[in-house]
N, C-alpha and C positions, 0 to 999 in steps of 0.2 A: 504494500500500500504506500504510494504517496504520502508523506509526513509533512510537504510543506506547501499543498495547493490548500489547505485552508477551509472554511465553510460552504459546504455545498449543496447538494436537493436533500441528501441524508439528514440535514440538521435542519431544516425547512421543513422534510415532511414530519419529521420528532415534535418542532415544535410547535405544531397544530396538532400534532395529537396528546402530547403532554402537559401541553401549559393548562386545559381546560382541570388536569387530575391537582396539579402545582398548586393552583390557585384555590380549588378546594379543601387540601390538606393542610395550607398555611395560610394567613390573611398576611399578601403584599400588598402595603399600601406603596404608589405608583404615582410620581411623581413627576411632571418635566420630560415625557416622554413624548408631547409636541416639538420638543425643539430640535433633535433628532431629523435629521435630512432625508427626503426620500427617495433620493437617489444621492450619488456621490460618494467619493469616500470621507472619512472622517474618523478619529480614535476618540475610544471610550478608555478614563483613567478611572477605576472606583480604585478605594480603598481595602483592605485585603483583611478579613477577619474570621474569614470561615470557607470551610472547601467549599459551599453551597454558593459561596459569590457569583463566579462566573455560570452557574447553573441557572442561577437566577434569573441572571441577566439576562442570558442567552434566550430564556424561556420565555421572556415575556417583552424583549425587544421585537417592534417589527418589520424587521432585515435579518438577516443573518448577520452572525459576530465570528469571525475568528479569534482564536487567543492565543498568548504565550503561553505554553506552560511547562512544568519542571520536565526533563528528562528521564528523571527517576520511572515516570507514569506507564514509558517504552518497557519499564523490564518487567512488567506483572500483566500476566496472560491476560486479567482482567480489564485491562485497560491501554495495553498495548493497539489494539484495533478501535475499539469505540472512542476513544478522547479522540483521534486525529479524525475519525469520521465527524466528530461532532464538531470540527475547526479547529482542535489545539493543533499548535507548531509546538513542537518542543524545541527546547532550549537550554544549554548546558551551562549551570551556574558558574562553573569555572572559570569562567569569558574566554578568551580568544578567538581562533579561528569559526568554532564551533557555535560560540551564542551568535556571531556575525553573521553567519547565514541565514540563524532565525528569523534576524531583521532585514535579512534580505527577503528572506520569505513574506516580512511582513510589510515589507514595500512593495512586492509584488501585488497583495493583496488591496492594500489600497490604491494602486496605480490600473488596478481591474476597477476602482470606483467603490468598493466595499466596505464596510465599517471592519475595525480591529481593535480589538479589548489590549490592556496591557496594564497589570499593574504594578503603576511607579514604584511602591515601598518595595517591589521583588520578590517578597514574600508575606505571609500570614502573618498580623502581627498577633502574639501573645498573652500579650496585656491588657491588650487594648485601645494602645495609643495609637498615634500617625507618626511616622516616619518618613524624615525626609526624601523627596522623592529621585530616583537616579531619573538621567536627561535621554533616554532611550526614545521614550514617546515624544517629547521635541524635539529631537533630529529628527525621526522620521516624521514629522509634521509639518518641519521648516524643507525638509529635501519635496516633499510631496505638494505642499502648499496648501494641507489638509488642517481644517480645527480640530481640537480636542478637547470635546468635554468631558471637564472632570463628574465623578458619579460618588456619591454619599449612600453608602452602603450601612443600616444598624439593625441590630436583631439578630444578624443570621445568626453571630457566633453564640446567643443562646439556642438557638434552633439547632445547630450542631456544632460545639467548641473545638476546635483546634485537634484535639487528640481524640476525639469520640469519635466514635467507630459507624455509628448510624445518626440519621435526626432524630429529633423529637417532632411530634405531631403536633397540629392544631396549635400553634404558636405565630405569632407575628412578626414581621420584619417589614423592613421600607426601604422603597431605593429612589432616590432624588437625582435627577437627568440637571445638571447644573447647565448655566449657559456657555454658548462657545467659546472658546479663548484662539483668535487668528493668528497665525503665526505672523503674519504682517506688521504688525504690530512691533514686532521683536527683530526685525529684518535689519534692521539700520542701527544697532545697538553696538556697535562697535564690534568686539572681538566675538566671532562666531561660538565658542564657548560658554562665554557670558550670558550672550541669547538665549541659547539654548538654557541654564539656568535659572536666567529668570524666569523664560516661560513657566519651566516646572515649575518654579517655587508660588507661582500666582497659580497653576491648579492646586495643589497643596493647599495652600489659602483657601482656596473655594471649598473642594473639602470638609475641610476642620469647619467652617462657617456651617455645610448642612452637617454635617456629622456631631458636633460639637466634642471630640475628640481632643486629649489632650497631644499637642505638638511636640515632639521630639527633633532636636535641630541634629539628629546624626544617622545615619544609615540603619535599618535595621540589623541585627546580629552583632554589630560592631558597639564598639565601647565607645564612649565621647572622649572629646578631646579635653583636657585638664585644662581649664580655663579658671579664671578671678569669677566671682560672683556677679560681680558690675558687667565684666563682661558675657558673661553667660546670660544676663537681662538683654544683653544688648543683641547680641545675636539671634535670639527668639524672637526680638522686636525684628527683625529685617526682613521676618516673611509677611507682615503686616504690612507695612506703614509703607512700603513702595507699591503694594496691590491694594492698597486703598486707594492709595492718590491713582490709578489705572482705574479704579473703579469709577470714581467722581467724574475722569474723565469720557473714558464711555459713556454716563449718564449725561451729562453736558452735552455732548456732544451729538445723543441721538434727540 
């Protein structure tokens, strides 16, 4: 099988016949999924709390989603064939040559016009928080010329936590479709890295806003850096106070 052509009529005809069981067994409250384009491509960033996330999504989006997801998923019978039919690309945490072609795979997918899932923390957070987001989904958003709306994902991880083996029933969760963030925007920002940065850090912002998630300014898995206290204020503050002033100014401006 193909691992990296992404979502196709398999995941299309699943999700007309699954979402009507989905939405019976758990009340998703459904949010902002007018803004969502209906044609075109465009990346979806939720937040990462529960394996149910991208299931969620997927099921009750009306496109099709491809997704990243862990490599690991390739080595168990169970899931070795079904994830890549349902749109995951895997991708190998490692980095190098190997997660590179993920994203290649996932520029192809959106350069076919199609929506693609990615979530910025890289993984499941644990705790609970938001973690700062890696710039994967801004580069491919800035080379493509595609938005990215970030996605505010709560609930799932009581519907099924982290390490639980199945869900719980009849439980509720909510996923909030936040507005686009254009790469255009970010195009003229000087050093193409930066760009790429800020953009992440203004979906991050968006995020924590519907999610109301406590902010973590350091990578999931990874330790923080040893910082003064003044300055550890300060750098928290930096994913605010320049995506407000972007906010005010979109408002203004429409």
């Amino acid at each position: 099988m193909d691992t990296t052509s992404g979502a196709g009529a398999f995941q299309r005809r699943t999700r007309r016949v699954v979402k009507p069981a989905v939405t019976r067994l758990w009340d998703i409250e459904m949010q902002g999924y007018e803004r969502l384009p209906v044609d075109g491509p465009a990346l979806l960033c939720p937040n990462h709390v529960s394996f149910l996330d991208s299931a969620f999504l997927a099921f009750t989006a009306p496109r099709n989603i491809s997704f990243v997801g862990k490599a690991e998923y390739m080595d168990s019978w169970k899931s070795k064939f079904l994830f890549p039919a349902m749109g995951m690309i895997p991708i190998d945490r490692a980095g190098g040559s190997k997660s590179a072609s993920a994203l290649d795979a996932a520029r192809a997918v959106l350069a076919r016009g199609e929506l693609f899932g990615i979530f910025p923390e890289g993984t499941r957070s644990r705790d609970g928080r938001l973690y700062k987001g890696r710039t994967g989904a801004s580069r491919l958003a800035m080379a493509i010329g595609c938005p990215i709306f970030p996605v505010g994902i709560t609930g799932t991880d009581d519907i099924q936590p982290p390490d639980a083996k199945m869900p719980k029933l009849r439980k509720s969760c909510s996923i909030t479709i936040g507005r686009p963030i254009k790469p255009e925007r970010y195009a003229s920002r000087g050093a193409e890295h930066l760009a790429w940065r800020s953009m992440m850090d203004e979906v991050m912002y968006e995020i924590r806003e519907m999610t109301g998630q406590t902010y973590v300014h350091h990578y999931a898995g990874e330790a923080p850096a040893e910082k003064t206290p003044v300055a550890t204020v300060t750098q928290i503050a930096t994913i605010a106070m320049p995506v407000e002033r972007e906010r005010k100014l979109v408002a203004s401006a429409g």
